[in-house]
C-alpha positions as CSV (number, residue, x, y, z in Angstrom):
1,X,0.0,0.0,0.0
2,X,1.2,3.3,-0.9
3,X,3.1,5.4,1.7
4,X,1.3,8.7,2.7
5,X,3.2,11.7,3.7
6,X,0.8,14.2,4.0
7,X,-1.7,14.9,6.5
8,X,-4.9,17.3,6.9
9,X,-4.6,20.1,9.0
10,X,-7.1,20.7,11.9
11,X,-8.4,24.0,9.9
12,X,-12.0,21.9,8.4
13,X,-14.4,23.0,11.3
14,X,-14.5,26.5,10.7
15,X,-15.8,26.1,7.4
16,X,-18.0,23.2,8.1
17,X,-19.4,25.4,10.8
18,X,-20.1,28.4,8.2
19,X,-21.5,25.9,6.0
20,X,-24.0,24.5,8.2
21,X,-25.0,28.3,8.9
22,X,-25.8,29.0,5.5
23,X,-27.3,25.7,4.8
24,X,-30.1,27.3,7.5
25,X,-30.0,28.9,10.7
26,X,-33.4,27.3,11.4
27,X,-31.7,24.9,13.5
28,X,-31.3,27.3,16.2
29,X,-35.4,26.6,15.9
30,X,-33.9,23.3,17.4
31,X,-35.7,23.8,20.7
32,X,-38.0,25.9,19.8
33,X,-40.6,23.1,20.2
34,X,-39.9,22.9,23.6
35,X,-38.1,26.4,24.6
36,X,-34.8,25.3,26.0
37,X,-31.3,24.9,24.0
38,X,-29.9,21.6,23.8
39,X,-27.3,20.5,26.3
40,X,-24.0,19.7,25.0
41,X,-23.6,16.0,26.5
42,X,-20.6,14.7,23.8
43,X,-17.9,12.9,25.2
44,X,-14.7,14.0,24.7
45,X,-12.6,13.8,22.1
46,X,-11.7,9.5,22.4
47,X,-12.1,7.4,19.7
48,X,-11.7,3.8,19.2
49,X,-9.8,2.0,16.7
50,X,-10.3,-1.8,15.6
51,X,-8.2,-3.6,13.1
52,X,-9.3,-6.6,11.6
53,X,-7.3,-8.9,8.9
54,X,-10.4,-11.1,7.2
55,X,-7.7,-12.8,5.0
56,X,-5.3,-13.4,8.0
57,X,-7.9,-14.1,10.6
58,X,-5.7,-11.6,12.9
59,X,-4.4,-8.1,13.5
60,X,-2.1,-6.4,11.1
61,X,-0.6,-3.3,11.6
62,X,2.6,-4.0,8.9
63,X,2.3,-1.1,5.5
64,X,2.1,-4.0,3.1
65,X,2.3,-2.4,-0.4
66,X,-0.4,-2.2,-3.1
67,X,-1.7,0.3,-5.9
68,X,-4.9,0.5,-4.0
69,X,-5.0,4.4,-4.3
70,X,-5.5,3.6,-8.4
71,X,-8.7,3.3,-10.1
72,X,-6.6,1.1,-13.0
73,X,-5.0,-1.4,-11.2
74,X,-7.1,-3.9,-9.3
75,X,-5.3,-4.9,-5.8
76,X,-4.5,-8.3,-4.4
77,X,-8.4,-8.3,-1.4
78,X,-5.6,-9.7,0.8
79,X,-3.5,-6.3,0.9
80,X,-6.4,-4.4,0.7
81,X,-7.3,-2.1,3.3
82,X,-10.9,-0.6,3.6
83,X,-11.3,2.2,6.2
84,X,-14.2,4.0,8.5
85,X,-14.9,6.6,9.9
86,X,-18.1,7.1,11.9
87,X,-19.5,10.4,13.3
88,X,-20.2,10.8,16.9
89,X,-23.0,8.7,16.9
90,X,-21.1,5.9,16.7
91,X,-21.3,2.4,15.1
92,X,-24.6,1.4,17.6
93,X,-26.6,3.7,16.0
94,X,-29.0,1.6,15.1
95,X,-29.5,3.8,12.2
96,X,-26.7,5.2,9.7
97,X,-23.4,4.4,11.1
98,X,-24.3,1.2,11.7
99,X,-25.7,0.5,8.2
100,X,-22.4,1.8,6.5
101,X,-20.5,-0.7,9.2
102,X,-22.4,-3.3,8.0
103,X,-21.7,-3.1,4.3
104,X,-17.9,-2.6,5.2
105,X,-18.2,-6.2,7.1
106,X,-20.1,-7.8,4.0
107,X,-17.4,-6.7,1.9
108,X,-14.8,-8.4,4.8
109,X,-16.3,-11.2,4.6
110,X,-16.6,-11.5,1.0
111,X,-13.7,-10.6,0.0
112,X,-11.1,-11.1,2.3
113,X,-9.7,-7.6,2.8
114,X,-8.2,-6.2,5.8
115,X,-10.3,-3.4,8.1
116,X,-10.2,-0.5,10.0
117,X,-13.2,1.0,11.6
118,X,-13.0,4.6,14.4
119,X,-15.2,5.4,16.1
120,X,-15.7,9.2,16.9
121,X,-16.8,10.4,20.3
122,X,-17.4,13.8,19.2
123,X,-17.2,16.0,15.9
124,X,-13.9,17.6,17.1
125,X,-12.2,13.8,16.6
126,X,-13.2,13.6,12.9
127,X,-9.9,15.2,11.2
128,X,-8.0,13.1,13.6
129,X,-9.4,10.0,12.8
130,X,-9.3,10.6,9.3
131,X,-5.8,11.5,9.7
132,X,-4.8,8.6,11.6
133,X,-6.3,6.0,8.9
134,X,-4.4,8.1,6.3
135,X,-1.3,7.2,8.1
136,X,-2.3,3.4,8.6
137,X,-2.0,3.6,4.6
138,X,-5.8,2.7,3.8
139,X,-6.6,1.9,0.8
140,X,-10.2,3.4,0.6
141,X,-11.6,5.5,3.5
142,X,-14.8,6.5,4.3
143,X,-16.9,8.7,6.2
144,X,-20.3,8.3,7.4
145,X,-22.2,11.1,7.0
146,X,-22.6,14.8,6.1
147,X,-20.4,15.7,9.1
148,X,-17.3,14.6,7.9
149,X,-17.7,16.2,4.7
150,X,-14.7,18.8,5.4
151,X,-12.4,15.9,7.0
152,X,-13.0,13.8,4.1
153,X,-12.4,16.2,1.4
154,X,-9.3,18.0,2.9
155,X,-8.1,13.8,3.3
156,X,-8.5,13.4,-0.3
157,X,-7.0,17.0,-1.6
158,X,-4.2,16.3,0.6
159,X,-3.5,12.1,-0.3
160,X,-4.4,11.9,-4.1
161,X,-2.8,8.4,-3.8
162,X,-6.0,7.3,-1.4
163,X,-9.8,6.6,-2.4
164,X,-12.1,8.5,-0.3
165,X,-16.2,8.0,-0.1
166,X,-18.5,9.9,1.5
167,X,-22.0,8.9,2.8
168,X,-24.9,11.8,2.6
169,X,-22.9,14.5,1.4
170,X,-21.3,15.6,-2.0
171,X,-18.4,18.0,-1.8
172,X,-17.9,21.8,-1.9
173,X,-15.5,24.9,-2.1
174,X,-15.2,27.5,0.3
175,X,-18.1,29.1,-1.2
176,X,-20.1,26.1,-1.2
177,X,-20.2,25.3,-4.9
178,X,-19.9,22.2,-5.5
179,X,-16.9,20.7,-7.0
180,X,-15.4,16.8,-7.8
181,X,-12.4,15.3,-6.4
182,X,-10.6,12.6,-8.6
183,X,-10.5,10.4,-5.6
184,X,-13.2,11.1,-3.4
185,X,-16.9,9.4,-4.3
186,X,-20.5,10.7,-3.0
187,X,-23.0,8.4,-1.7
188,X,-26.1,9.9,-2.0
189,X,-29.5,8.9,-1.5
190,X,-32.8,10.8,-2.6
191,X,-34.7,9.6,0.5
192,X,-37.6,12.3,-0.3
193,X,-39.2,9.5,-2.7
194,X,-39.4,6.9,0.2
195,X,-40.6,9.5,2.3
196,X,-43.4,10.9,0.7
197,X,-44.5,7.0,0.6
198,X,-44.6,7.6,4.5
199,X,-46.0,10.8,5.0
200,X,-49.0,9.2,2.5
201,X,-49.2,6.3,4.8
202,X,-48.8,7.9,8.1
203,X,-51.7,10.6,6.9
204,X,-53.9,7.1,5.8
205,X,-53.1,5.5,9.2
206,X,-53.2,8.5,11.7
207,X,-56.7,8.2,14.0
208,X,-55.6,11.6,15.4
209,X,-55.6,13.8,12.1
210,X,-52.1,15.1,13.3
211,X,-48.8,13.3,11.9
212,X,-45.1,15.1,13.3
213,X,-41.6,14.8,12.1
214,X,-38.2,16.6,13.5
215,X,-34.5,16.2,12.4
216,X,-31.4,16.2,14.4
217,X,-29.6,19.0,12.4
218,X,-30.8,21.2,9.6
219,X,-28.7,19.6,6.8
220,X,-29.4,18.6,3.5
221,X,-29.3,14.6,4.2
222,X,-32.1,15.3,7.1
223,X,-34.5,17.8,5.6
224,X,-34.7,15.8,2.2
225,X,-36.5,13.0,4.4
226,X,-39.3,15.8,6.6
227,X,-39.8,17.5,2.3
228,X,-40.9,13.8,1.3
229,X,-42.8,13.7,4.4
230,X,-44.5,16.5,4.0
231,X,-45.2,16.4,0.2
232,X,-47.0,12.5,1.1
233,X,-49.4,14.6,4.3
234,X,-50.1,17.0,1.2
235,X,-50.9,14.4,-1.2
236,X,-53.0,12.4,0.6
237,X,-55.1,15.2,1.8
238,X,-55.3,16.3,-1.9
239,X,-56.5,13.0,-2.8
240,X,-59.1,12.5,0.1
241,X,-60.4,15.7,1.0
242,X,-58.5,15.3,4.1
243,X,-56.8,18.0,6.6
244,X,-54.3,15.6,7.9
245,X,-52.1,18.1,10.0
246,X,-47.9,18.2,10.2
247,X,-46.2,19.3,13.2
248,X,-42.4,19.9,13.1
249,X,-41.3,20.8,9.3
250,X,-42.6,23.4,6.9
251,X,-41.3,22.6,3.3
252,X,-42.1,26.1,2.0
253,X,-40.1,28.0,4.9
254,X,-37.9,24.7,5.3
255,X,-38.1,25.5,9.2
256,X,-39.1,23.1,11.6
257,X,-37.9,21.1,15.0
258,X,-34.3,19.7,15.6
259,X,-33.1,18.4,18.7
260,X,-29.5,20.0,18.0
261,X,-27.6,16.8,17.4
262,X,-27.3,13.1,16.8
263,X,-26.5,12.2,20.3
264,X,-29.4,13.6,23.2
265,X,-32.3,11.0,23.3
266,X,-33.8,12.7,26.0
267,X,-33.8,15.9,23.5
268,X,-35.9,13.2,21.0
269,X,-38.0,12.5,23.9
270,X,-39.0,15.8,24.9
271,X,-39.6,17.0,21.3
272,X,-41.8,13.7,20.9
273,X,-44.0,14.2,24.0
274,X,-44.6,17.7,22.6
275,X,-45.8,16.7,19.5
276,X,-47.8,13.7,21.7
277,X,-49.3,16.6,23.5
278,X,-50.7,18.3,20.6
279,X,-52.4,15.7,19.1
280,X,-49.8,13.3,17.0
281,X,-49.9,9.8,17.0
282,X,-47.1,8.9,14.2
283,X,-43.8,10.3,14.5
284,X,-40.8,10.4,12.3
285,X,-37.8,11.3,13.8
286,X,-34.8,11.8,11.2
287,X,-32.0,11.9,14.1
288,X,-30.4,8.7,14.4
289,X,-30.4,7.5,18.1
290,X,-32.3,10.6,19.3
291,X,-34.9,8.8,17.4
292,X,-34.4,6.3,20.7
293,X,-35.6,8.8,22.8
294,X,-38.8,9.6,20.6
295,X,-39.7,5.1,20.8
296,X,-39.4,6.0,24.3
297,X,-42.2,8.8,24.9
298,X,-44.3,7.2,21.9
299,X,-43.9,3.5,24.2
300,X,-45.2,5.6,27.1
301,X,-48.6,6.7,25.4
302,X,-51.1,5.2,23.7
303,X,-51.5,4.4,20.6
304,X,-48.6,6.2,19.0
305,X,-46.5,5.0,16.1
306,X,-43.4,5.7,15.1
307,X,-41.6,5.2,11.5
308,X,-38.2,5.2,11.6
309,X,-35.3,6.3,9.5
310,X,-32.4,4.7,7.4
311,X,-32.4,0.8,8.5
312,X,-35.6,-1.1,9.4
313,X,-36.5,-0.1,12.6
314,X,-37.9,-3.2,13.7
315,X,-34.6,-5.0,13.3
316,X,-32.2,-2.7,14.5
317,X,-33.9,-1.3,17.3
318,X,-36.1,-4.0,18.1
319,X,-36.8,-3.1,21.4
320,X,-39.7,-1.1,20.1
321,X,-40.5,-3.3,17.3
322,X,-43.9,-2.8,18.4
323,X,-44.2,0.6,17.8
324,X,-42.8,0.8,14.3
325,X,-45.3,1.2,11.6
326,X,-42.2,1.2,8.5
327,X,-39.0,2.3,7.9
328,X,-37.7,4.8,5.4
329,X,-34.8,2.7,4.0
330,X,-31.5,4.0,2.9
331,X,-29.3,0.9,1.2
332,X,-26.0,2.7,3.0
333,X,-24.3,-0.8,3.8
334,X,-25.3,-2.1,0.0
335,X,-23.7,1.3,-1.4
336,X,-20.4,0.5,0.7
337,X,-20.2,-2.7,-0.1
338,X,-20.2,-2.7,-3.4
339,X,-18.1,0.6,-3.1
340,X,-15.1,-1.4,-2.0
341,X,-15.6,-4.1,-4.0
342,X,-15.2,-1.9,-6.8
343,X,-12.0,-0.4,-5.3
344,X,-10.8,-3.7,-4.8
345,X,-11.6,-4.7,-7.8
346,X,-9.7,-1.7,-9.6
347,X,-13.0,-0.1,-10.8
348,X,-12.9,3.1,-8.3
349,X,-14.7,6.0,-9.6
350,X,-15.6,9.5,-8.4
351,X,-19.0,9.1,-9.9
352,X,-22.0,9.8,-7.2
353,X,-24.1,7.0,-6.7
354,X,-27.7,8.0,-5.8
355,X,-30.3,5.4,-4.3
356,X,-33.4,6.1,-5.8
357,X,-36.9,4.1,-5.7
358,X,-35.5,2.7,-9.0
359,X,-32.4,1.8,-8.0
360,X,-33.5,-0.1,-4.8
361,X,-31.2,2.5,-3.3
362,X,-33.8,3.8,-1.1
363,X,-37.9,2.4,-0.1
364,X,-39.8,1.7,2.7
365,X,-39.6,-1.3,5.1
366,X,-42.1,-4.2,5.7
367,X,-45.0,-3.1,8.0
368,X,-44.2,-6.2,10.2
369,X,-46.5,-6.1,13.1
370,X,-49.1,-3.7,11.2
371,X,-49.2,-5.4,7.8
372,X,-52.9,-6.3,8.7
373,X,-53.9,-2.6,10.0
374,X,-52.6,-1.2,6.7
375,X,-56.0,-1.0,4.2
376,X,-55.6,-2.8,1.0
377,X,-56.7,0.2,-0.9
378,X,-53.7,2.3,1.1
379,X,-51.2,-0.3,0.2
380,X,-52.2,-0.1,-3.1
381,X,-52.1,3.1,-3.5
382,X,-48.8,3.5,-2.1
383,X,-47.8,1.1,-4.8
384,X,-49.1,3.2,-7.3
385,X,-47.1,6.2,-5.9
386,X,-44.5,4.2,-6.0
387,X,-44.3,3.2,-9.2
388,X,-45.5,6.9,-10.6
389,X,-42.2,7.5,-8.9
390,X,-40.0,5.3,-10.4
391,X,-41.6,5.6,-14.1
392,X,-40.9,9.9,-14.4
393,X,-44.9,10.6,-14.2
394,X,-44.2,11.6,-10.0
395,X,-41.7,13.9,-9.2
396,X,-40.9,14.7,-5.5
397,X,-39.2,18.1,-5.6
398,X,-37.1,19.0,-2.9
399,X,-34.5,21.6,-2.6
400,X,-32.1,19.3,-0.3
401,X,-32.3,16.7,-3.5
402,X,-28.5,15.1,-4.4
């Protein structure tokens, strides 16, 4: 593997900071649901590092050589190194990070290929990690989410010789144009489609008449899930002479209710019993594990559903299987997996891939335990949606689209 001797500087968080400003200063509307700011309960700035050698069946920290940097050359899986970095809600997500964690332990097991995976404890760790796998000489490294969008790309600018990926977030210049880096792939996902199939189905299944969504952060990767949301409330309403109300996100003003981060359940649970309060009995939190804390107030009242957000819910956070009515389905660990095995393969490519409806990229889950409350005629519907979708005739316009 190739030698690396240059490293990212610390200087990324100022302009991911002025970046997240401009991408909306709504979320300082993060509490405004429930009139308090968000407490700031990250650990400090730990991470943890595991190395695993599929091919070897042990550790190995030895700077084996490969062209694994090069998008011509394919690389022996056994010298092949396929890097992680998570953001600072960590690998047990039960949502994003996990999903991309996943695909990079199919591709392990597949293929053969050595693995890293670090675990950040808190956004200020994310240029160090990313600097530390660039000295460990991976091969391909990525980043799980839109966070890590400045650590990645100053990575890649900085170590042309290394393949970079990037889940939920495309790459920018200072003045947030976007630009393409020879070495560094986006992996996108257009999650609005799947999620106007929920907001339809949550507006056909509410007994309340009031339906409520809220994000973690205002970025691009959240709100693109609460605009499909919305859009499905509106449709279904247009379609049944309905007033279906949504608490938490309004698409026009794209302003709405955040708990502030990724991290504070009891932020999720708050915001949740608020919405509770006003009448909402299915919930769709777009905030990985703060969505925890929203299960937890729905569990505590009755008759409240929640849908949850990337994986299947009612797999990967099972302890409220009960509650989950669908998932909004991102294919993260299918995107990373075959990711590396392109890059293993010798077939890297900057190209973004997008998960659509079409591509099986994105959808919604099973209703599991509520396949028999769901009406045919909703179910079919949806499948008619869905297919208007996939075909061109549906178009779910969003301003957060990849």
């Amino acid at each position: 593997m190739p030698m690396h001797n240059h490293l990212l500087t610390k200087e990324y968080p100022v302009r991911r900071v002025m970046k997240l400003a401009a991408l909306g200063a709504a979320a300082t509307l993060a509490l405004s649901a429930c009139g308090e700011a968000p407490e700031d309960d990250s650990p400090g700035g730990t991470s943890a590092v595991e190395t695993t050698d599929d091919a070897a069946g042990e550790t190995d920290d030895g700077a084996a050589t490969s062209d694994g940097g090069e998008s011509s050359a394919p690389a022996d899986a056994a010298d092949f190194k396929a890097c992680m970095v998570s953001d600072a809600g960590g690998f047990d997500d039960q949502s994003f990070n996990q999903s991309g964690k996943e695909g990079m332990d199919a591709a392990a097991e597949e293929l053969g290929i050595e693995t890293v995976e670090v675990e950040s404890q808190a956004d200020t760790d994310y240029a160090n990690n990313v600097n530390g796998l660039v000295a460990q000489d991976c091969d391909l490294v990525i980043g799980v989410g839109f966070l890590l969008e400045d650590a990645i790309q100053a990575g890649a600018e900085a170590n042309p010789e290394t393949n970079f990926a990037l889940i939920d977030s495309s790459f920018s210049d200072e003045s947030f144009a976007p630009v393409e880096l020879d070495n560094a792939k986006p992996l996108l996902f257009n999650t609005a489609e799947a999620s106007f199939l929920a907001g339809y189905l949550a507006a056909g299944m509410s007994e309340t008449g009031t339906v409520a969504t809220f994000g973690g952060i205002q970025i691009p990767s959240v709100a693109i899930f609460m605009d499909g949301f919305a859009d499905g409330v509106a449709k279904y309403n247009e379609d049944n002479g309905t007033d279906v109300q949504l608490l938490g996100w309004d698409k026009e003003g794209q302003t709405g209710s955040f708990s502030g981060d990724f991290d504070n359940q009891s932020q999720g649970q708050t915001l949740t019993e608020q919405f509770i309060a006003q009448g909402a009995d299915i919930i769709m939190p777009v905030a990985g594990p703060v969505g925890l804390g929203a299960a937890a107030a729905a569990e505590s009242a009755d008759g409240v559903r929640i849908i949850w957000v990337d994986s299947d819910g009612f797999l990967t956070a099972s302890d409220y299987s009960s509650l989950m009515l669908t998932s909004v389905m991102k294919g993260i660990g299918a995107a990373v997996e075959t990711t590396i095995t392109e890059s293993v393969e010798g077939g890297f490519t900057n190209e973004p891939y997008v998960g659509t409806l079409e591509n099986d990229g994105v959808g919604l889950a099973p209703f599991h335990d509520f396949e028999d409350e769901v009406p045919q005629e909703l179910k079919d519907q949806l499948a008619a949606y869905e297919e208007q979708i996939i075909s061109g005739e549906l178009v779910i316009e969003t301003p957060n689209a990849p």
